[in-house]
C-alpha positions as CSV (number, residue, x, y, z in Angstrom):
1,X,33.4,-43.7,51.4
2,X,35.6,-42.4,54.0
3,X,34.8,-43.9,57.8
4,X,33.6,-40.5,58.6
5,X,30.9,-40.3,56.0
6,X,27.3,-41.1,57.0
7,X,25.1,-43.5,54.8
8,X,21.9,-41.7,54.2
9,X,18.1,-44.3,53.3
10,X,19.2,-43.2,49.5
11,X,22.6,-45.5,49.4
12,X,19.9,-48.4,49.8
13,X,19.4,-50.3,46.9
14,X,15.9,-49.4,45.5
15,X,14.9,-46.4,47.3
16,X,13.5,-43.7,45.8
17,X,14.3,-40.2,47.2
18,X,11.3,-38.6,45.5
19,X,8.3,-38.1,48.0
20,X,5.0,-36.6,46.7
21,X,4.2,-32.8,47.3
22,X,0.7,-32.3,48.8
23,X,-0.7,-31.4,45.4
24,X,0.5,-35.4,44.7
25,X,-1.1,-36.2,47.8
26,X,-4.6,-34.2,46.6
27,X,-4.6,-35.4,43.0
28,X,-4.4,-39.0,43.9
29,X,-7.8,-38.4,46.8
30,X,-9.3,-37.1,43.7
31,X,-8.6,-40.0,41.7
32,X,-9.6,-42.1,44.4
33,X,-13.1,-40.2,45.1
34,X,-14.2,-40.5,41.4
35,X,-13.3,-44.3,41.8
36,X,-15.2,-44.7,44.4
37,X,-18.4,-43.0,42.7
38,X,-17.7,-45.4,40.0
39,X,-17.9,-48.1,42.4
40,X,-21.1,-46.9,44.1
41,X,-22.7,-46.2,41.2
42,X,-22.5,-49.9,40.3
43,X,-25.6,-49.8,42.8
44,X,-27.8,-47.6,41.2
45,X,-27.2,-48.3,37.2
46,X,-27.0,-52.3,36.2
47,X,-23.6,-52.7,34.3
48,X,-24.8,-56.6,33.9
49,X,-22.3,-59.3,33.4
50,X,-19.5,-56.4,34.2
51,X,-20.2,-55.3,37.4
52,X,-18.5,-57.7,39.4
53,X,-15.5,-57.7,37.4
54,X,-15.5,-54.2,37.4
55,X,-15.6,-53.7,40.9
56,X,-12.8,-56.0,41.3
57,X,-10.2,-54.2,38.7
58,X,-11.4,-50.6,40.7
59,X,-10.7,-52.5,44.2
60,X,-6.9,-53.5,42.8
61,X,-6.8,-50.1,41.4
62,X,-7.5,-48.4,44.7
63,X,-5.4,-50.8,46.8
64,X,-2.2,-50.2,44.1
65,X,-3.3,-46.4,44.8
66,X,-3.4,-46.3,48.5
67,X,-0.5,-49.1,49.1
68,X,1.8,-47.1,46.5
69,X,1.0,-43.7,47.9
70,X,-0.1,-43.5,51.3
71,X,1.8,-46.4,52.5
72,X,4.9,-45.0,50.7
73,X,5.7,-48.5,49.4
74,X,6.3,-47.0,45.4
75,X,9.6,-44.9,47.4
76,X,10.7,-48.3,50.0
77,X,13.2,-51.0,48.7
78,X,11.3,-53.3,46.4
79,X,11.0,-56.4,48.3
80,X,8.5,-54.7,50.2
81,X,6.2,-54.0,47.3
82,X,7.2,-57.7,46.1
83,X,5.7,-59.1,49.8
84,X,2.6,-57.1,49.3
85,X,1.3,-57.5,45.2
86,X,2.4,-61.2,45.7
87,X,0.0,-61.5,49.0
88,X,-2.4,-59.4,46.6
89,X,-2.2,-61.9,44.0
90,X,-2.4,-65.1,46.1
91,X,-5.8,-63.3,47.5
92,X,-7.3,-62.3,43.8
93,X,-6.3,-65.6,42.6
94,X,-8.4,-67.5,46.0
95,X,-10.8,-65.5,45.5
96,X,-11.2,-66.2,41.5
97,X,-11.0,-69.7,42.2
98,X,-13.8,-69.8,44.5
99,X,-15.9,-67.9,42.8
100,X,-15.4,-70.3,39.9
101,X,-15.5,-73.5,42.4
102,X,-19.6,-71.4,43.2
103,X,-20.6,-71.1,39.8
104,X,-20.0,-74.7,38.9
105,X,-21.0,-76.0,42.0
106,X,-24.8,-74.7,41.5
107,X,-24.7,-76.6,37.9
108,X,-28.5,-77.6,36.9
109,X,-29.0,-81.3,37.7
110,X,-31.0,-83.9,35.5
């Protein structure tokens, strides 16, 4: 590249030039609105044993959704993405291990 030349966001390494259209941008709100009728009709209907983990695989769903999309982070470099799944897995993975620490902790006694 000549000294002239300008480096445009798409000489970084890992970034995506490809931004979603508005249709993107509407398919994905529908996507998120039947997800969240799923979630709230874990009120009304008793999935038993799989609600909870239900609800959380539809809550990392939705955050991959919104984080990839609306935050743009699926067209930034990849270390950005890296920061926030690992954060996301760190959380998932406290709160997995407290709700095991609960369950065990409330074991009948003799």
């Amino acid at each position: 590249m000549s000294s002239t030349e300008t480096h445009s966001p798409a000489d970084a390494e890992g970034y995506d030039d490809h931004h979603p259209t508005p249709r993107d941008y509407v398919r994905i709100a529908i996507i998120l609105a039947i997800l969240t009728a799923l979630e709230v009709s874990t009120y009304f209907v008793d999935f038993g044993g799989v609600g909870i983990p239900l609800l959380i695989v539809l809550m990392i769903i939705k955050f991959i959704l919104v984080a990839g999309f609306f935050m743009h982070l699926r067209f930034d470099t990849k270390l950005y993405s890296r920061f926030l799944y690992g954060g996301l897995l760190l959380a998932v993975g406290l709160y997995t291990a407290t709700l095991i620490v609960m369950f065990f902790d409330q074991a009948p006694t003799i």
